[in-house]
C-alpha positions as CSV (number, residue, x, y, z in Angstrom):
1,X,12.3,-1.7,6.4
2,X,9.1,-1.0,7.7
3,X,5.9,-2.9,5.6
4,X,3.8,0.0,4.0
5,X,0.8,-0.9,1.4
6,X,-2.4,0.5,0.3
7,X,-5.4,-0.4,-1.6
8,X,-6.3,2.2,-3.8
9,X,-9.5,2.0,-5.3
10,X,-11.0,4.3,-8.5
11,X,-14.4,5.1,-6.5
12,X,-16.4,4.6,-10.2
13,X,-18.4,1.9,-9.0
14,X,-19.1,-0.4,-6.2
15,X,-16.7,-2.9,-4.9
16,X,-17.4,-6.0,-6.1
17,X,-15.6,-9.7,-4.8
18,X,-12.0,-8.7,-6.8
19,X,-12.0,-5.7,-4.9
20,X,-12.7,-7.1,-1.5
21,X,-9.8,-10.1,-2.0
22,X,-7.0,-7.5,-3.1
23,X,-8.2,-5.2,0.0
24,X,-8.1,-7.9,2.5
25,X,-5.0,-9.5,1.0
26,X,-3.2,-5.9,1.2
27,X,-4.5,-5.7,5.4
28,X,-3.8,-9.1,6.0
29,X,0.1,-8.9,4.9
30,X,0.4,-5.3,6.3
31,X,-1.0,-6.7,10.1
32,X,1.1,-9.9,10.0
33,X,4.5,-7.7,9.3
34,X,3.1,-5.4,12.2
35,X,3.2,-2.6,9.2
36,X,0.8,-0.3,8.1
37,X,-2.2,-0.3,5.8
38,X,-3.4,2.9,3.8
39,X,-6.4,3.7,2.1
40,X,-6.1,5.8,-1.1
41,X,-8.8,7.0,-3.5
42,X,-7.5,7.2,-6.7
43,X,-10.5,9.6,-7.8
44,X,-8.3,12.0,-10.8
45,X,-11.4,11.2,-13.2
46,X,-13.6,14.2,-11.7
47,X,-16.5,12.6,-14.5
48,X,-16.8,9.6,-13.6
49,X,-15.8,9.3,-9.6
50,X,-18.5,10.1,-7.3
51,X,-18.9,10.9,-3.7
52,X,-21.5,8.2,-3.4
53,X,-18.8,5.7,-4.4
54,X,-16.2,6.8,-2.0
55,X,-18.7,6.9,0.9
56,X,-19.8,2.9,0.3
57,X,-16.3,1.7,-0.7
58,X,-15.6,2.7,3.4
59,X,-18.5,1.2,4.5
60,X,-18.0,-1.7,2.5
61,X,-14.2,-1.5,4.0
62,X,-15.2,-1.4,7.3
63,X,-17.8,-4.1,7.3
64,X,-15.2,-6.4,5.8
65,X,-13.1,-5.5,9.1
66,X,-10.4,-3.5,7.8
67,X,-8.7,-0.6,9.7
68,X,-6.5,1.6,8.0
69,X,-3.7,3.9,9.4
70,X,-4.4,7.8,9.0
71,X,-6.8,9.8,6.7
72,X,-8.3,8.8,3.7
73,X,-5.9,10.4,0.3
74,X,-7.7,11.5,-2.4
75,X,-5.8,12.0,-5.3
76,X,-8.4,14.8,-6.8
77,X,-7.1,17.0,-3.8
78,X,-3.4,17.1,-5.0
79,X,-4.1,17.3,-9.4
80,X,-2.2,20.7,-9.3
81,X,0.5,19.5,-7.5
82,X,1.1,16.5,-9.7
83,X,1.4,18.8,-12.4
84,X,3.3,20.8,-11.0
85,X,6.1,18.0,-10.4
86,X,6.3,16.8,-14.0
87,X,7.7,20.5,-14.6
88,X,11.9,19.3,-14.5
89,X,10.8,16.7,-17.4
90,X,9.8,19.2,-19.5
91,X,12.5,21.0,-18.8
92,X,15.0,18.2,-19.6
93,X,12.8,17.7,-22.9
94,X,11.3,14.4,-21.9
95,X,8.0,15.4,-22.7
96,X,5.8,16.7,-25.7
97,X,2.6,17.9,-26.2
98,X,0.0,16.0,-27.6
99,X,-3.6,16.9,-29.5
100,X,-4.9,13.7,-30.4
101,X,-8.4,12.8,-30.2
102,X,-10.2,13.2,-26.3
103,X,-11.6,9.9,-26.3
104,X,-7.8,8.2,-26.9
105,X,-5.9,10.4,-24.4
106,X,-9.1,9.5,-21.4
107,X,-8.7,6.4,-22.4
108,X,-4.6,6.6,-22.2
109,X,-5.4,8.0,-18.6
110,X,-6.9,5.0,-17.1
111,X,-5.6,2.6,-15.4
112,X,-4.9,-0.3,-17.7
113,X,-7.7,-3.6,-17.5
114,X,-7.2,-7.4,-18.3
115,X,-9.1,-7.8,-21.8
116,X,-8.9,-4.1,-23.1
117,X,-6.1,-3.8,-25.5
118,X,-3.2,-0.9,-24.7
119,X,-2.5,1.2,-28.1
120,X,0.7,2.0,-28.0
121,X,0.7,5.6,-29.1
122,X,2.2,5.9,-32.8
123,X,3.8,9.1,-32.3
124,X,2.1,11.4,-34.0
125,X,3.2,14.9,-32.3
126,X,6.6,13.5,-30.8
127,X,7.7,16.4,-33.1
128,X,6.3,18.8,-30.6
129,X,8.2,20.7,-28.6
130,X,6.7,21.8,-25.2
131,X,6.5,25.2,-26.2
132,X,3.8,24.6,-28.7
133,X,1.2,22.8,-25.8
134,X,-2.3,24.3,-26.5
135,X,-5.1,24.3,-23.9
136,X,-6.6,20.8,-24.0
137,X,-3.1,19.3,-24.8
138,X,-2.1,16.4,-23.3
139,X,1.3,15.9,-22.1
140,X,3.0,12.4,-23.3
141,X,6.3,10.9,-22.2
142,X,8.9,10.7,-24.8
143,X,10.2,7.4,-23.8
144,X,12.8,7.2,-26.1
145,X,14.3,10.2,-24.5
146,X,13.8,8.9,-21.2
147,X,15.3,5.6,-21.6
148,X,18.3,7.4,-23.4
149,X,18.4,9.5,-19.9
150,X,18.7,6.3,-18.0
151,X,20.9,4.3,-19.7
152,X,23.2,4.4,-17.1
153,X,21.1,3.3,-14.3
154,X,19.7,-0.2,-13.5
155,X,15.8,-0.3,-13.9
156,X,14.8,-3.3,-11.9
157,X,12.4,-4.2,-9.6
158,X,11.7,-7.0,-7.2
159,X,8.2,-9.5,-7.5
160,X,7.3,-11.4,-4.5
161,X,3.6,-12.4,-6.2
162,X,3.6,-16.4,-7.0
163,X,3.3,-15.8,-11.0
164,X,6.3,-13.3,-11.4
165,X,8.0,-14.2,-7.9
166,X,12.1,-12.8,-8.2
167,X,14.0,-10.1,-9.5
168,X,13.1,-8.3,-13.3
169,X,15.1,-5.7,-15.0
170,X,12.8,-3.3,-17.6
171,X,13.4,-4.5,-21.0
172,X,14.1,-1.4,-23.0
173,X,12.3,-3.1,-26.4
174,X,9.6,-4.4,-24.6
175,X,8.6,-1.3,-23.0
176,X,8.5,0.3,-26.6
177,X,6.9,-2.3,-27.7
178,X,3.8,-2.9,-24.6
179,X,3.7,0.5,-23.7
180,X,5.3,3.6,-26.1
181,X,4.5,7.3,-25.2
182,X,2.4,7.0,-22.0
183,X,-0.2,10.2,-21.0
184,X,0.8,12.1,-18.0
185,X,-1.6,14.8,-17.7
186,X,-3.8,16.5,-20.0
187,X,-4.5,20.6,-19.8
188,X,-7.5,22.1,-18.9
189,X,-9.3,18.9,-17.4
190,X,-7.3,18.5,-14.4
191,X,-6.6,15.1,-14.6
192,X,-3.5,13.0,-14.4
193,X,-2.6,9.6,-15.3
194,X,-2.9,6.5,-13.1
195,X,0.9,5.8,-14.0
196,X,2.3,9.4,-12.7
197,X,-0.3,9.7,-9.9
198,X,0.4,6.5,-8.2
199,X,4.5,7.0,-8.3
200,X,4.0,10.0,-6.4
201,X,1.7,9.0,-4.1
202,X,3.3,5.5,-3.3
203,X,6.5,8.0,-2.8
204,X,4.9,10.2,-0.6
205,X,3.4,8.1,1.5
206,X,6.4,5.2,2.0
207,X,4.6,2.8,0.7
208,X,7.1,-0.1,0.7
209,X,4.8,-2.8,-1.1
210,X,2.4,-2.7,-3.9
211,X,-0.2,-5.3,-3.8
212,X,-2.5,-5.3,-6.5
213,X,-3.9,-8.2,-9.4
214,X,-1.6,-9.5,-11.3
215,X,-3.3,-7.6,-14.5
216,X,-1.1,-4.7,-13.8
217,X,2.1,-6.7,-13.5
218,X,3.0,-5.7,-17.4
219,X,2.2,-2.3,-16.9
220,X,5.0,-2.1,-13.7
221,X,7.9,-1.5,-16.4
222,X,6.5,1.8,-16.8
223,X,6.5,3.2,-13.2
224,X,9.9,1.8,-12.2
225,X,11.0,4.0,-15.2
226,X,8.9,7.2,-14.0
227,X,10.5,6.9,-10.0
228,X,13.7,6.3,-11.9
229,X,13.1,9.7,-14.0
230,X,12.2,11.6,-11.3
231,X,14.3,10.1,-8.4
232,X,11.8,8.4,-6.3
233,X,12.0,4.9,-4.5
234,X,10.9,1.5,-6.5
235,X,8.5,-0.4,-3.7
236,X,8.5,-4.1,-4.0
237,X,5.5,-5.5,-6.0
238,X,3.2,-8.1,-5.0
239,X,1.0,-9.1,-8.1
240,X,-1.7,-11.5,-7.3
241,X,-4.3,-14.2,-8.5
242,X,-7.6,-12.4,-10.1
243,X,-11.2,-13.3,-9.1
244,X,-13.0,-14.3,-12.0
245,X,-16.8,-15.2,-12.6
246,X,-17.6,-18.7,-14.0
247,X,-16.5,-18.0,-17.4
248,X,-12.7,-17.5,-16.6
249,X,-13.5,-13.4,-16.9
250,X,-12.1,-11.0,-14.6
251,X,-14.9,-9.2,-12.2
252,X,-15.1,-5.3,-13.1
253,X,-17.6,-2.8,-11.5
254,X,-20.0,-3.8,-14.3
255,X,-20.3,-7.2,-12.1
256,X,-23.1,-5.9,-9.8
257,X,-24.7,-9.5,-9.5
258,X,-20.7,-9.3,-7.3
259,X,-21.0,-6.3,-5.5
260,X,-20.4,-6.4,-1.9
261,X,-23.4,-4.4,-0.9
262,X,-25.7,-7.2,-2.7
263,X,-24.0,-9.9,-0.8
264,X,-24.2,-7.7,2.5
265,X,-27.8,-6.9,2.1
266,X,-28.7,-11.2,1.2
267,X,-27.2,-11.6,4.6
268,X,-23.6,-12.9,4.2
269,X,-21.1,-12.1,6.9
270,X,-17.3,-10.8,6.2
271,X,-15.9,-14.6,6.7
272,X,-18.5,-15.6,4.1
273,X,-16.6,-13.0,1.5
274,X,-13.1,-14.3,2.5
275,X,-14.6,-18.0,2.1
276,X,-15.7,-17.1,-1.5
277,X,-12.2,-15.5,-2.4
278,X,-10.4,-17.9,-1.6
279,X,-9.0,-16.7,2.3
């Protein structure tokens, strides 16, 4: 099997150190199995992503020394036809319209962060059928129906990252439990969740390896049961170590002070950045 990974950055900010380790980890694995690396934007939040981002995320890329192989995806090219593929779950009732409240379901959309609490959605309109979907309806899973879909068929994945390293199986309860009635898509602002987005894409584009921090490893239950559902290919996962600041916290685009254009314009050089992440 040929080696496939990405790194697929929201281009809401700058790249900061956390950024530049999982990029640079992804590369380096993908050019020692003589495989491919990919870049993908994953920029579905039209309010928040801005051309300005995507423009210094490559030249902060390419100043680090990474090549990748092909164009540049941008998820906000292909919202419609995301949408347009969740159609045969509607149609096998897996899905329900949702109205609750804008600020939960953007939130829902995003991908999940280390710190920020997941609500698990309490069901409110799983009554819904998808007739009933009004403009500025989301559209939630039903994952009760799905799992009762896939009861037949092994959901397990494979985790070659050193804190999860080996085989897992989804835990029906658990997912219930961590993650409920995920957001898919919501109507009439053309945007998509991370979850659904990201199955498609890593489908679409072969991508045989995820590599990505390890505060998205809980959150991997929930897109092995999406490629189950609608019959795409389960990568391997590689989950790895986080890059925190002095007080144990996770860098997030907030951590300017960490951005890789400050440490390029003080003067540091690429093997400087791999020196500070540990590479």
């Amino acid at each position: 099997m040929a080696f496939v990974t990405r790194f697929a950055p929201s281009p809401t900010g700058p790249l900061h150190l956390g950024h530049a380790y999982s990029a640079l980890l992804a590369h380096d694995m993908a050019r020692a199995a003589q495989g491919r690396f990919l870049l993908r934007m994953e920029d579905t939040d039209l309010d928040r992503c801005r051309p300005e981002f995507v423009q210094q995320i490559i030249d902060d890329l390419a100043w680090l020394g990474l090549t990748w192989d092909g164009p540049v995806l941008h998820q906000a090219n292909k919202i419609d036809r995301y949408n347009s593929r969740l159609a045969p779950l509607a149609t096998r009732g897996l899905l329900y319209p949702c109205s609750c409240t804008r600020a939960d379901i953007r939130a829902a959309l995003s991908a999940p962060q280390e710190g920020v609490a997941f609500q698990v959605y309490p069901g409110t309109c799983r009554h819904r059928s998808i007739d009933s979907r009004q403009p500025g309806d989301a559209l939630r899973l039903n994952l009760d129906a799905a799992l009762a879909a896939l009861a037949d068929r092994p959901l397990v994945f494979t985790e070659t990252g050193p804190a999860h390293a080996g085989a897992h199986q989804v835990d029906p309860d658990q997912a219930r439990a961590r993650i409920g009635d995920v957001v898919l898509s919501r109507k009439g602002e053309d945007i998509v969740a991370y979850f659904l987005a990201s199955a498609f894409d890593d489908a679409d584009q072969g991508i045989s390896h995820v590599i990505r921090g390890e505060d998205l490893f809980e959150f991997t239950p929930i897109q092995v049961i999406l490629q189950a559902l609608l019959d795409l290919p389960t990568p391997q996962y590689h989950h790895h170590r986080l890059i925190r600041d002095e007080h144990g916290k996770r860098l997030a685009k907030r951590d300017d002070a960490r951005a890789l254009a400050k440490f390029r314009a003080e003067g540091a050089s690429p093997a400087d950045i791999r020196r500070m992440v540990g590479l």
